[in-house]
N, C-alpha and C positions, 0 to 999 in steps of 0.2 A: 882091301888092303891099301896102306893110303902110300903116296905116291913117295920115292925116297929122296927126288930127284927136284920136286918143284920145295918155289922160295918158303924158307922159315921164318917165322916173326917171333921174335921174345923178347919180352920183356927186358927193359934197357937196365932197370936197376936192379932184379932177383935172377935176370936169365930164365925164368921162366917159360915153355913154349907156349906160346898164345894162338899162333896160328901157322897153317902150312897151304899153300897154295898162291897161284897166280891171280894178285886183282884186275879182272878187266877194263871198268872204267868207274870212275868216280872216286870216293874216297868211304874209308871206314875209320870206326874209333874204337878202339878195344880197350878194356879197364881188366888190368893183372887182379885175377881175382885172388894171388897170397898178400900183394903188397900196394893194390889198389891203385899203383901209376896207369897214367893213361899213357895210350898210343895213338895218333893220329899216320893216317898209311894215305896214300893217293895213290891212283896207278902211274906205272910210269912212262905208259905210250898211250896215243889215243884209241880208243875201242874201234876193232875190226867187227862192230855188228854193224850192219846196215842200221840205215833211218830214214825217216819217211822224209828228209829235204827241206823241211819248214821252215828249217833256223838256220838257214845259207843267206841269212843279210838278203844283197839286192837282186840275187839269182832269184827267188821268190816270186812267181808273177801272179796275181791275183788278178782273174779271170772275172769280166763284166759285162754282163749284155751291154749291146751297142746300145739301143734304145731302151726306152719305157714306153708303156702303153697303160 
């Protein structure tokens, strides 16, 4: 049974519903399939999933043996 409570998305020109639910991170495109407009959606906070650290700029420290042999 789908949620009554999380956000709706509709279409900006027929009202149409497009979609129901919270986006986590990134962005979607949805195309009204009565009247063919598009929607572009982003989320609107940053994502509470963890990640693996990579793309923290100069926190980043990339580990080198001392020497060569």
């Amino acid at each position: 049974m789908p949620d009554k409570t999380a956000p709706e998305y509709r279409c900006g020109h027929c009202n149409r519903l497009l979609a129901r639910g919270a986006i986590e991170a990134g962005e979607i495109e949805l195309q009204c399939p009565r009247c063919k407009t598009r929607l572009h959606l982003r989320a609107s906070r940053p994502s509470q999933a963890p990640h693996d650290g990579l793309h923290d700029g100069d926190r980043y420290v990339r580990e080198t043996p001392s020497s060569h042999r």
